[in-house]
C-alpha positions in Angstrom: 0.0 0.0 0.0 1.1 3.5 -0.9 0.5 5.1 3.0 3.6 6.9 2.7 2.3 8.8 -0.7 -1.0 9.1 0.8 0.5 11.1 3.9 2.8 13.6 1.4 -0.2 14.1 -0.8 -2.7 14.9 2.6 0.5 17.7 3.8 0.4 19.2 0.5 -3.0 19.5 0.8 -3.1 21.0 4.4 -0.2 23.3 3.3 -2.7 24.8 0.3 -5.3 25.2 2.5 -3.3 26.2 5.5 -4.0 24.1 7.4 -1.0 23.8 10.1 -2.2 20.8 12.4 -5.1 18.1 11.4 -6.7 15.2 13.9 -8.0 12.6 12.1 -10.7 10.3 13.9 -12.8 8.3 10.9 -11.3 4.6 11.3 -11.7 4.7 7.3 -9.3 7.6 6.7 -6.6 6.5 9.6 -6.4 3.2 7.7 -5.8 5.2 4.2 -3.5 7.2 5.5 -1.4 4.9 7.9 -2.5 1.2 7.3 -3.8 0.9 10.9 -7.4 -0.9 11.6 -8.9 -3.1 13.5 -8.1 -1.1 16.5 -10.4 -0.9 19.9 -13.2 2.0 18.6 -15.0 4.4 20.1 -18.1 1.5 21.4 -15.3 0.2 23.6 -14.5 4.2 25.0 -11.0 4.4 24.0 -10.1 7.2 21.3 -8.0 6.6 18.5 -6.5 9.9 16.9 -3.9 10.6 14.0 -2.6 13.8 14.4 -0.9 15.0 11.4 1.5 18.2 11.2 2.0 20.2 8.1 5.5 20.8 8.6 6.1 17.9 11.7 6.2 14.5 12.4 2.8 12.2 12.5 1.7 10.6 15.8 -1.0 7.9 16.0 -2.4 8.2 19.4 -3.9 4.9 20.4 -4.8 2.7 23.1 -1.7 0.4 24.6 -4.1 -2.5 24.3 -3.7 -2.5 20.6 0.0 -1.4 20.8 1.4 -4.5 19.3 -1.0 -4.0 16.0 -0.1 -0.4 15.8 3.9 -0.7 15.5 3.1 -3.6 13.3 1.0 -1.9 10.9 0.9 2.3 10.9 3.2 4.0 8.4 3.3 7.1 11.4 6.4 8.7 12.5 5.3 8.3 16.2 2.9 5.9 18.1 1.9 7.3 21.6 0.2 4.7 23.8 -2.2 5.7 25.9 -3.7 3.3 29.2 -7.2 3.3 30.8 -7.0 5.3 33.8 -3.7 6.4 33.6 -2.4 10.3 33.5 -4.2 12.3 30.7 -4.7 9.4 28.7 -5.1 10.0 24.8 -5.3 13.9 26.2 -1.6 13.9 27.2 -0.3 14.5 23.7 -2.8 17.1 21.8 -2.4 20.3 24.4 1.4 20.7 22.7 0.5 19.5 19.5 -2.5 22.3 19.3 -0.2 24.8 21.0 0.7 27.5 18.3 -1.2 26.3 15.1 -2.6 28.9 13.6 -5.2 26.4 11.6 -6.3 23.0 13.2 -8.6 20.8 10.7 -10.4 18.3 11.8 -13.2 15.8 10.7 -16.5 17.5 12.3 -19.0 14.6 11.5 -16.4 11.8 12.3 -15.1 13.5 15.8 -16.3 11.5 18.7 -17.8 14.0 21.0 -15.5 13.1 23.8 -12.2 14.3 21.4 -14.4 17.2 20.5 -15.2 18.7 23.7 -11.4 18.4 24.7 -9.9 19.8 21.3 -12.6 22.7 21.3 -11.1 25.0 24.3 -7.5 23.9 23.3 -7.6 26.1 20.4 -9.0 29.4 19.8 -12.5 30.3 18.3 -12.3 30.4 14.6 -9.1 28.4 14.6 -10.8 24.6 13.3 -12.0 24.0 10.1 -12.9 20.8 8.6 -10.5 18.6 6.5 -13.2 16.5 5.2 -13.3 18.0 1.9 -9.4 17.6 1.5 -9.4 13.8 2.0 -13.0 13.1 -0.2 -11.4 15.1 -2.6 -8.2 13.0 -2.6 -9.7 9.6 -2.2 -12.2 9.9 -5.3 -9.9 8.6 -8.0 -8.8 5.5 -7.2 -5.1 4.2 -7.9 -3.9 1.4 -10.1 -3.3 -0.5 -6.8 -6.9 0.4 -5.6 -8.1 -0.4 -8.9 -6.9 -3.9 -8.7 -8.9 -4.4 -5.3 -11.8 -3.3 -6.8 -12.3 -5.9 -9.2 -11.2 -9.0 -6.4 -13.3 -7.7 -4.2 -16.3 -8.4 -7.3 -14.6 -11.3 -7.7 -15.5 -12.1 -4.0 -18.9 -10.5 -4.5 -19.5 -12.6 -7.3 -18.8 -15.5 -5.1 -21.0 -15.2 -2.4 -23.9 -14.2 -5.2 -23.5 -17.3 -6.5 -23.3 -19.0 -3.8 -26.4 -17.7 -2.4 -28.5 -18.0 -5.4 -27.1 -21.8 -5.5 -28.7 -22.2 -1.4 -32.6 -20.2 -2.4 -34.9 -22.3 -2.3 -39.1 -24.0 -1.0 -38.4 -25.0 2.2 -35.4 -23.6 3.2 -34.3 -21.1 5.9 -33.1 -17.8 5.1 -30.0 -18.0 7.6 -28.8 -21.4 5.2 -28.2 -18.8 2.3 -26.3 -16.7 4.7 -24.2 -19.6 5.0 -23.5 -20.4 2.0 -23.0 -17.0 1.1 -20.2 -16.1 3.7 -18.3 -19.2 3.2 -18.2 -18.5 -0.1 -16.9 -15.6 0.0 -14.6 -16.6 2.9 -12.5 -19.1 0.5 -12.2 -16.9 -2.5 -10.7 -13.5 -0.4 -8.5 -16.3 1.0 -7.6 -17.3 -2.5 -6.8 -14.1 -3.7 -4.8 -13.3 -0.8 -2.6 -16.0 -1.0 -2.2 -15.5 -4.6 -1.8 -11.5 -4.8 -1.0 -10.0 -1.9 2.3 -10.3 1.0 -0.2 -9.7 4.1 -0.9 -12.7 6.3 -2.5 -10.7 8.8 -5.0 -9.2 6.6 -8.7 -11.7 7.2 -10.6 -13.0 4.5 -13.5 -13.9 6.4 -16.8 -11.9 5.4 -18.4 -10.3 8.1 -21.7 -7.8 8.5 -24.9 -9.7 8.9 -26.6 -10.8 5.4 -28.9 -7.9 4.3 -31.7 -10.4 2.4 -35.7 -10.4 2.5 -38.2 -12.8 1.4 -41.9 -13.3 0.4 -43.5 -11.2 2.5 -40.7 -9.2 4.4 -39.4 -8.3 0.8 -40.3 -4.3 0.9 -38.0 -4.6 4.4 -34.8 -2.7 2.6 -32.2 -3.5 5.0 -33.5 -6.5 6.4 -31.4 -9.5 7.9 -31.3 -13.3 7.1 -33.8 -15.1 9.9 -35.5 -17.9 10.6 -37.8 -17.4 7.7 -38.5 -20.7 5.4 -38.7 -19.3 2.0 -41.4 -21.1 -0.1 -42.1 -22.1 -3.7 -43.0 -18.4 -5.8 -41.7 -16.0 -3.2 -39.0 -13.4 -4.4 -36.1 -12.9 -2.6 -34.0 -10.3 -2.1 -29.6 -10.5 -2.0 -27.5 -7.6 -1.0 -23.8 -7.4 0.2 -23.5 -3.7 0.1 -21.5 -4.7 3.6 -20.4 -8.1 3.0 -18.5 -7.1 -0.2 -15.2 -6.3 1.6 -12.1 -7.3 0.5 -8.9 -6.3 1.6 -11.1 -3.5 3.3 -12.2 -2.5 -0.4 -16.2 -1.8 -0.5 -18.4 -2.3 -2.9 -22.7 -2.5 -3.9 -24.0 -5.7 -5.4 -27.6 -6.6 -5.1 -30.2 -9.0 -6.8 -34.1 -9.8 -7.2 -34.9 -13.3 -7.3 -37.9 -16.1 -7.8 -38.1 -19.5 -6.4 -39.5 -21.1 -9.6 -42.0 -19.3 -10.5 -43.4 -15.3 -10.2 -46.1 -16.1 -7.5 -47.1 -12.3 -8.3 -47.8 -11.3 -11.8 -47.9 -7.5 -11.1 -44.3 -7.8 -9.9 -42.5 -8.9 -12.8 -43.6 -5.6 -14.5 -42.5 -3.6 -11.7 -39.0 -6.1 -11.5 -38.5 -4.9 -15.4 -39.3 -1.3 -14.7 -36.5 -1.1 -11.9 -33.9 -3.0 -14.6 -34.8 -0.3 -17.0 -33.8 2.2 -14.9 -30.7 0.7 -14.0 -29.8 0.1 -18.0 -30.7 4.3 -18.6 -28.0 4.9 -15.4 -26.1 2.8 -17.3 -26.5 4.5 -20.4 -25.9 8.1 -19.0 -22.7 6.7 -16.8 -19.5 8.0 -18.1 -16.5 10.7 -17.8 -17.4 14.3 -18.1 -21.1 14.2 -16.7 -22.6 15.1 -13.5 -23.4 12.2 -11.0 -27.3 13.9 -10.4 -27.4 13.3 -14.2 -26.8 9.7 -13.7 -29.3 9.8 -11.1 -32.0 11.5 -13.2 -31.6 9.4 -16.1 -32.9 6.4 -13.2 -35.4 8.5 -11.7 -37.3 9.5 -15.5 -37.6 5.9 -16.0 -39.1 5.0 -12.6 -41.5 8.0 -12.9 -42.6 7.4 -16.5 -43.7 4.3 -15.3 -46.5 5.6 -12.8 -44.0 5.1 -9.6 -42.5 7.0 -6.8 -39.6 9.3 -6.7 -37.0 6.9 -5.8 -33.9 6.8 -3.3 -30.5 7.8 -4.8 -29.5 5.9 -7.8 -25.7 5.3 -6.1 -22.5 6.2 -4.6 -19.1 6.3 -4.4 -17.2 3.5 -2.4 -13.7 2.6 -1.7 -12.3 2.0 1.8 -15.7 3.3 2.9 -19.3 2.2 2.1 -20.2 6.0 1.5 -18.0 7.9 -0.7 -18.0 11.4 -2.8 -19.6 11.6 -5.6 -23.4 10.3 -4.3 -25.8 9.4 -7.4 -28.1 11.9 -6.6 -30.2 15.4 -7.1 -27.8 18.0 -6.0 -24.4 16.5 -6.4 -22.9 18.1 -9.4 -19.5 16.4 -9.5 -17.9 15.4 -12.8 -17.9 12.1 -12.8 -14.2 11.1 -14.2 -11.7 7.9 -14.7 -10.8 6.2 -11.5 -14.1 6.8 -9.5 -16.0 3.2 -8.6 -19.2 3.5 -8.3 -22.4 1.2 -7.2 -25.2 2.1 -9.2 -29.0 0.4 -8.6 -32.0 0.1 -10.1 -35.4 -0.4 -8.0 -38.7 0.2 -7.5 -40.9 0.4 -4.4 -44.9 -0.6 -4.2 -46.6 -1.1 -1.3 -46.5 -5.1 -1.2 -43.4 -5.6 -3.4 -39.8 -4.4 -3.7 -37.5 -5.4 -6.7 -33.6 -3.6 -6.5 -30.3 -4.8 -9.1 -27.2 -3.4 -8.3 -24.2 -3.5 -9.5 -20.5 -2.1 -9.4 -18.4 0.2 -11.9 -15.0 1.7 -12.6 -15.3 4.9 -14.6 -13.2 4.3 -17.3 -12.1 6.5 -20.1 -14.8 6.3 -22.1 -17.5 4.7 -20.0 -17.1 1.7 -17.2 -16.3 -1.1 -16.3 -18.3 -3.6 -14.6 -16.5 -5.3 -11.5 -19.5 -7.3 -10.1 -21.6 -10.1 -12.5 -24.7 -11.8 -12.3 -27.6 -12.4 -14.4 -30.1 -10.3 -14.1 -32.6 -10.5 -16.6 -36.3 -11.8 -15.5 -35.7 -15.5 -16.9 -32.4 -15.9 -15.2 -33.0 -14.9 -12.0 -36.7 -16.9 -11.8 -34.5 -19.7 -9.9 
């Protein structure tokens, strides 16, 4: 991993913007800046703060409990340990650190409000700005090396789609496909990491509970693999919008399916309709356009049909679920080469809910699919 560039590129940044001091608290942006996760986060009370210096030395301030992992794995100048209980704690190193900066940036809607209520009489008012916009900014194009996670980790996501698809059927339990689904992709994140990558420590195990739905719990959106028996003509719903994560790498990937037959009629049009509006996405998806262009190319298509304004069309991911540029009304970025993006279709009714999603690399002159699975009605009546 490229920490090392990541950290020069996030200084020049701060030095453009004049910024002189920045605290970093989102897990996701101290692991693409240093290579540290899986540390002890803020459920368990125990802060975890990079503080980078424009012109000084970088310090991970970190709990001693997860000392070992942090000398193992953060590209920092400095770790400072901190105990439960002991002195200042993690308070002991930011009083000299905030002493003298002119400008401190931090990351307002990823500060715990512990950190925040210490750092906010350390520095004068009108002093902190956010560096949120400097790292978003930096983390929308995605390297070569970044790049090349992005299509294993739909290699994994087309794994465990497979897998699950394989494990629908009458009679079974929902938590079976969940099963099936993590094991699957389990082994192939292992495979990959043993055949591409020089990191033993790094787990391939999936983890995140399913997100699926079934006969009559289908218009449930985020709804998690139970005790449910599915039965002959029900759809069922896949998404590993959180399971997809490989080597920390994010991406969307969803499906509508049938257990041998459409019980319904009424929803194989509205199944169609939300394909439709993922193909016009589709069609509108390239460099050099908006992403609420991508999004209202969706949304005609839904509408035109007699439904509901829908939810976004998609977002950005990367090292975090959420990303900059979001498929949506308002957000005017360009889109341009390097950006991965999920992009859905779907349409809501009041008994019926039918969602396809899939993932994309903006390429020169279009995209790139990184996740596939059949999707037209036929193939996915199982």
């Amino acid at each position: 991993m490229q920490f090392a560039e990541r950290m020069n590129r996030f200084r020049a940044r701060m030095d453009a913007a004049g910024i002189d001091v920045a605290l970093i608290t989102d897990d996701d942006n101290i692991y693409y800046l240093t290579g540290y996760y899986d540390y002890l986060h803020m459920e368990f009370g125990r802060p975890t703060i990079l503080v980078v210096q424009r012109d000084g030395k970088s310090v991970l301030i970190t709990p001693t409990i997860d000392l070992n992992t942090a000398l193992a794995n953060a590209r920092v100048d400095r770790v400072s340990a901190w105990n439960d209980g002991m002195g200042a704690e993690w308070r002991a190193e930011l009083p000299d650190v905030l002493q003298g900066a002119a400008r401190v940036g931090i990351e307002p809607d990823h500060m715990p409000p512990l950190v925040r209520a210490f750092v906010g009489p350390q520095v004068q008012k009108g002093r902190i700005e956010t560096v949120t916009p400097l790292l978003a900014d930096m983390r929308m194009i995605k390297t070569p090396e970044e790049l090349q996670l992005a299509r294993h980790a739909g290699q994994v996501a087309n794994a465990m789609m497979a897998a699950g698809r394989s494990a629908i059927g009458e009679g079974v339990p929902e938590y079976e496909v969940a099963l099936a689904t993590s094991q699957a992709g389990t082994r192939k994140a292992a495979e990959l990491l043993a055949a591409y990558y020089d990191d033993a420590d790094m787990s391939p195990n999936t983890h995140f509970l399913q997100i699926m739905a079934s006969g009559d719990t289908i218009t449930k959106t985020h709804h998690r693999a139970s005790t449910r028996v599915m039965r002959q003509g029900e759809p069922v719903f896949l998404c590993f919008c959180g399971m997809t994560n490989f080597h920390r790498f994010k991406l969307g990937f969803d499906r509508t399916f049938w257990i041998g037959e459409i019980g319904e009629p009424e929803q194989a049009r509205v199944y169609e309709v939300a394909l439709a509006s993922q193909r016009a996405a589709l069609d509108a998806l390239r460099p050099g356009v908006t992403a609420e262009s991508v999004h209202a190319a969706y949304a005609e298509v839904i509408q035109d049909a007699g439904f509901e304004y829908p939810f976004r069309c998609g977002r950005s991911t990367g090292f975090s679920f959420l990303e900059a540029p979001q498929l949506v009304t308002g957000d005017k970025t360009i889109l341009q080469p390097g950006m991965v993006l999920a992009v859905d279709g779907s349409v809501s009714v009041e008994t019926f809910r039918a969602q396809v999603g899939d993932s994309f690399i903006i390429t020169e002159d279009g995209w790139e699919a990184v996740t596939n699975h059949p999707k037209d009605l036929q193939s996915v009546i199982l």
